[in-house]
N, C-alpha and C positions, 0 to 999 in steps of 0.2 A: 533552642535557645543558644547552643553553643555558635553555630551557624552566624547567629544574628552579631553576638560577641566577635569574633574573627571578622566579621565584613564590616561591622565598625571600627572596629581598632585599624584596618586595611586603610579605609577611608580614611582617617586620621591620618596613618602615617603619610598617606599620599599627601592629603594635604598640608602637612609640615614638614613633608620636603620641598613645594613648591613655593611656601613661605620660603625656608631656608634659602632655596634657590634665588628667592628677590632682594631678601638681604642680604646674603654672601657678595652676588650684582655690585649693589651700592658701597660693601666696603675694598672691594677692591679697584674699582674706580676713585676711591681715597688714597689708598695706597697706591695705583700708579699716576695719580698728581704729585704725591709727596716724594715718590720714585724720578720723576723728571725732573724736579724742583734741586734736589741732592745732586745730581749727575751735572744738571749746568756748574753748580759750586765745584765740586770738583772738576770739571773743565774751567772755571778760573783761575782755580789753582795752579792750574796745570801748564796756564798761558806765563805766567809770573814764574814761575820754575822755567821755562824753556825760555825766558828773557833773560835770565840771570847765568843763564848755560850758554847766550848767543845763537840759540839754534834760532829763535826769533826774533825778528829787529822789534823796535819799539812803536816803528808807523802799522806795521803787519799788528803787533799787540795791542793795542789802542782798536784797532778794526775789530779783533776779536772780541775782546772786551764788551766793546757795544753791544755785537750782535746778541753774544752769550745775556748780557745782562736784559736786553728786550725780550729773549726769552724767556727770563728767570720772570718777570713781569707778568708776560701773558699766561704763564703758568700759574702765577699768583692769583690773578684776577678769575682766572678759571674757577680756581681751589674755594676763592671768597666768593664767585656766583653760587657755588653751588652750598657750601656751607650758609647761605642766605635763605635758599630756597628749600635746604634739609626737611623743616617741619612736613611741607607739602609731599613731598616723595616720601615720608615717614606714614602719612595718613594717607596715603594711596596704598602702600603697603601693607596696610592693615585692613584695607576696604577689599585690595584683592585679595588677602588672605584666606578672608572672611567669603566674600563670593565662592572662592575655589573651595573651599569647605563647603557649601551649600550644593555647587554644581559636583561635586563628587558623592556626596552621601547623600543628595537628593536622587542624582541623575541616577546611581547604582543602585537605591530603592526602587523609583518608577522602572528601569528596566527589568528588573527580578522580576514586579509585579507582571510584568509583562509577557515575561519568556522563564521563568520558575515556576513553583510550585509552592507558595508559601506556605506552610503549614505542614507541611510533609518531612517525613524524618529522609535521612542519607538514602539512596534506590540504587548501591551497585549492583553491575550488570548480571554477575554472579548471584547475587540476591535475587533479581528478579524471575534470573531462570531457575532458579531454584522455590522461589514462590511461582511460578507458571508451572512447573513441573506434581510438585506438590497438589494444585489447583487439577490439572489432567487427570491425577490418581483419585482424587474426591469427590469428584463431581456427581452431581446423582446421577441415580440409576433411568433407566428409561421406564420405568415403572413410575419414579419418582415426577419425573415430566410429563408423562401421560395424563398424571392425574391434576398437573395445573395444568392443563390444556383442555378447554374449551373445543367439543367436537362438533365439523362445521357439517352441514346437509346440504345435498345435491338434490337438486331437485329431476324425477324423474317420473315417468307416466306407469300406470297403476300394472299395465301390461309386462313392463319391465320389470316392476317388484314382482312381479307373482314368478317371473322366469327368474329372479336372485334366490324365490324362497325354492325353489325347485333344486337350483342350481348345488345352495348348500343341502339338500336332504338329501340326493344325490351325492357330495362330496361325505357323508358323514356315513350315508350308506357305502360307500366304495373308495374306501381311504387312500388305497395304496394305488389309486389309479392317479397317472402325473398330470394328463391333462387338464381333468377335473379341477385340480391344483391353480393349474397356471391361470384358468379360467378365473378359480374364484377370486385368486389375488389381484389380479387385473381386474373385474369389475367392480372387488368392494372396494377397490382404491379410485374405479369413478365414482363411485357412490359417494366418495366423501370417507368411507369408511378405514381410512388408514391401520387403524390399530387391527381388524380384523382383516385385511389384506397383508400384515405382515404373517402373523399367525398362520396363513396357509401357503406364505412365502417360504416362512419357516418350516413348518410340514412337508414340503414339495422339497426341499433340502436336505431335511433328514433321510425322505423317500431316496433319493438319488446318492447322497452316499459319496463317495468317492467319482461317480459321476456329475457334479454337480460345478457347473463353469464359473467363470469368473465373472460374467453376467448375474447370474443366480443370486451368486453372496453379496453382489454391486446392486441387486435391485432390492433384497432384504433389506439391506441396510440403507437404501434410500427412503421408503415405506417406515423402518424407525424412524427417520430422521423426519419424514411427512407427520408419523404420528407425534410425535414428540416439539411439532412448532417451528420445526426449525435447530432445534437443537440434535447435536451430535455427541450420543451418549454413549457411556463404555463399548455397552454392547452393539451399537451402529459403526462403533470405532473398529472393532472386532473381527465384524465383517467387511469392512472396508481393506480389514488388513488382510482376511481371507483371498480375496476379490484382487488383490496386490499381489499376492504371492502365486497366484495361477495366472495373469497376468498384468504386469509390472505399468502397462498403456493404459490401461482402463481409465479412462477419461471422469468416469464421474465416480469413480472410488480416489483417486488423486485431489480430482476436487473437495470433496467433504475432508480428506484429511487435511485439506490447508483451512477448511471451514474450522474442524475442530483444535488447530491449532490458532486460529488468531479468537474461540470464545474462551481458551486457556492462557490467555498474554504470554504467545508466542507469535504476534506477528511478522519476526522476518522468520521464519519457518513458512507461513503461511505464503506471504508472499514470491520468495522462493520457489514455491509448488505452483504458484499460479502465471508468474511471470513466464516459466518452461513451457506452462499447457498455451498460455496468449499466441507465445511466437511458435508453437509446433501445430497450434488448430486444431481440424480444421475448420475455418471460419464459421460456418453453421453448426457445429458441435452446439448441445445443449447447455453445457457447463462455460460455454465461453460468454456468454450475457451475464449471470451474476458476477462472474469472474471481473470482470471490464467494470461492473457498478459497484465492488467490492475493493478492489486491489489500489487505489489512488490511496483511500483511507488505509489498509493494509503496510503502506511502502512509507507515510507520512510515521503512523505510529510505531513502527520498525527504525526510525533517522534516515531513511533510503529519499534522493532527489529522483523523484521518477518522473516522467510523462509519457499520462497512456497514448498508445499509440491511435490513427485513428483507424476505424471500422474497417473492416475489407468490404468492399464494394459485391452485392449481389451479384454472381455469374448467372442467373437464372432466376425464374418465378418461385417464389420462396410460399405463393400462397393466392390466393383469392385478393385483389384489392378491397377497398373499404366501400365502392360503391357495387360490389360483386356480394360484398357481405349483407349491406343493406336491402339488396335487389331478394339478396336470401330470404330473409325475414319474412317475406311477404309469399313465401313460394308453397304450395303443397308437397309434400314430403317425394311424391313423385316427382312434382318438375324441380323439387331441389337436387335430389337425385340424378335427374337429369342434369342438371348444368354441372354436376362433379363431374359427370362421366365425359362431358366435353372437355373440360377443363384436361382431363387426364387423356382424352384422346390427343388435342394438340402438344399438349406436351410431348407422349409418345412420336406424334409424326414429327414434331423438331427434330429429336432426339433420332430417328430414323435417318433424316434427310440431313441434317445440320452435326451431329452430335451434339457435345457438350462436356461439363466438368463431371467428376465420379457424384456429386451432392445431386446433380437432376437428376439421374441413375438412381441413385438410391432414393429421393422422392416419389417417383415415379413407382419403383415397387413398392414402397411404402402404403402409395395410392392406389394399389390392385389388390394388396392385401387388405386393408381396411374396408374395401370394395366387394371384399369375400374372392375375389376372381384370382386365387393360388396359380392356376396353370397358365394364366399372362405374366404372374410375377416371378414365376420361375422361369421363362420362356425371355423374359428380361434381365434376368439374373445369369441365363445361361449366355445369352448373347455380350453381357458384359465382362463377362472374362473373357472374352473374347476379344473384346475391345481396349480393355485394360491388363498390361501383361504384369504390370508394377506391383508389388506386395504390399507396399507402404497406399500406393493410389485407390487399390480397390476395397481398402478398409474401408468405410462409409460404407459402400455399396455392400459390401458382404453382411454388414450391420444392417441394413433395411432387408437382405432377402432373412437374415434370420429371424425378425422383427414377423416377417410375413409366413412366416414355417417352412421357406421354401430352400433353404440350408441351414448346415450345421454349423 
């Protein structure tokens, strides 16, 4: 209310200074008619003194006279026009008054509506970050989210279930074995099964200890963030900060902590963290797509004039095309098989003959690993250090041979 008080009384005074300002106008244009009117009299005085002194003859005085008095005239006639026509500039004055009063405290209503927040109490900056901060520290638990979260199902063939139920009596029989681990977290998380894919995420981290990478803590915590919807909860936050502290690059523990700073109203925080990862890539990084569909919103509700940049252009086959996909559909699981393994052959021969960027390199092992075939994707892996001498260049690719178990 107080708000609403101050921007009326504002509005007011504006507009009766601008009154003010129409009629201060009109009396000073009174007063200098009656200022020129004075000044001619005094200059006839003045002619009649310098006659009487000789400084003037009387033909010279007479001339004077005249002129001064046809001035005094035109003055007068001026003073009487407009003293004639007072009423009408009186009632113009009051008509614009009245307008400027309506176009100021109408115009400054519609735009508030416009670009404020009516209804909302004072939001300084300091308040806000200090209600964002407060909101960080409270937020629920990932127990708390798990249990509004609707758990989705993967559809899978009956052969597959029978090697998951294996897979976990095997893990429960033989707890402290890692790979067991890595298996089950990565399957129940195709399965759809998030919540029970961190949980062995978790187990596999406890198991390792002080060996346990900054991948590890960065995939825990993606798996909360899976099970939990999308939300990024204390404990996803935790690991993210785990995941940070063993390495500071880690691309998709950077990302969620700008996630969980703009669902804390902390969006220039957010933005901040993702505009760095935008321009440092690299381009097929998996956290660069939400990033790009997130960060315009991020930078608007931060006050930031941003425009995102656009795409980088594919260096290379990122995939199967859409009539590659279709042609799948229809394929037996052997001739589907088979048209991967061409896929992955031409690629390989490009990449032999032509080269290419470190992202086909690291597709390509990517594509021997998933293919089961470790000793091409290492035999690719060894030949790309080979090719790439650059520290910064051959991340990607040291990411797809660890992806494929064929480094550390």
């Amino acid at each position: 209310m107080l708000f609403w008080i101050v921007a009326a009384g504002l509005a007011a005074l504006v507009s009766g200074l601008i009154v003010l300002a129409l009629v201060r106008t009109r009396r000073v244009e009174e007063e200098l008619e009656r200022f020129d009117i004075q000044i001619y009299r005094d200059q006839l005085s003045t002619v009649d003194k310098d006659v009487a002194r000789g400084i003037v003859s009387e033909d010279e005085a007479d001339r004077l006279r005249t002129e001064i008095k046809r001035r005094i005239l035109d003055a007068d006639k001026a003073r009487s026009g407009s003293d004639t026509s007072a009423g009408t500039p009186a009632g113009l004055t009051g008509a614009v008054a009245v307008l400027c009063a309506l176009v100021v405290m109408g115009g400054s209503a519609a735009l508030y509506q416009g670009l404020g927040a009516p209804g909302y109490p004072d939001l300084p900056l300091a308040g806000r970050i200090e209600a964002a901060e407060t909101a960080r520290l409270n937020r629920p638990s990932q127990a708390e989210a798990e249990a509004s979260v609707t758990p989705s199902t993967v559809d899978a063939t009956e052969e597959f279930l029978d090697l998951m139920d294996q897979l976990r009596a095997a893990v429960a029989e033989r707890p402290e074995e890692t790979q067991g681990l890595v298996l089950l977290a990565r399957n129940e998380a195709a399965l759809g099964n998030f919540a029970a894919a961190h949980v062995a995420q978790g187990q596999l981290i406890a198991l390792l200890g002080e060996e346990a990478a900054a991948r590890d803590h960065a995939d825990y915590g993606d798996l909360l963030v899976l099970a939990a919807g999308g939300y990024v909860s204390p404990q996803a936050e935790q690991a993210f900060e785990r995941a940070l502290a063993l390495d500071p690059s880690n691309g998709a523990a950077r990302y969620y902590i700008g996630a969980m700073h703009l669902q804390t109203g902390r969006p220039d925080l957010a933005f901040n963290i993702w505009e760095a990862q935008l321009r440092q890539g690299p381009s097929d990084a998996p956290w660069i797509a939400p990033i790009r569909g997130q960060i315009q919103d991020a930078a608007a509700r931060a006050g930031v004039d941003y425009a995102l940049p656009p795409a980088a252009p594919q260096t290379g086959p990122s995939g199967p095309s859409a009539d590659q996909v279709a042609a799948a559909q229809d394929m037996s699981p052997l001739e589907r098989m088979e048209m991967i393994e061409g896929m992955v052959s031409g690629l390989s021969q490009r990449l032999a003959t032509e080269g290419g960027p470190p992202e086909d390199w690291a597709r390509l092992i990517r594509a021997y690993g998933v293919l089961g075939r470790r000793d091409a994707a290492a035999a690719i892996w060894e030949e790309a250090q080979g090719v790439f001498d650059d520290d910064v260049l051959i991340i990607p690719v040291l990411r797809a041979a660890r992806d494929a178990g064929v480094a550390q």
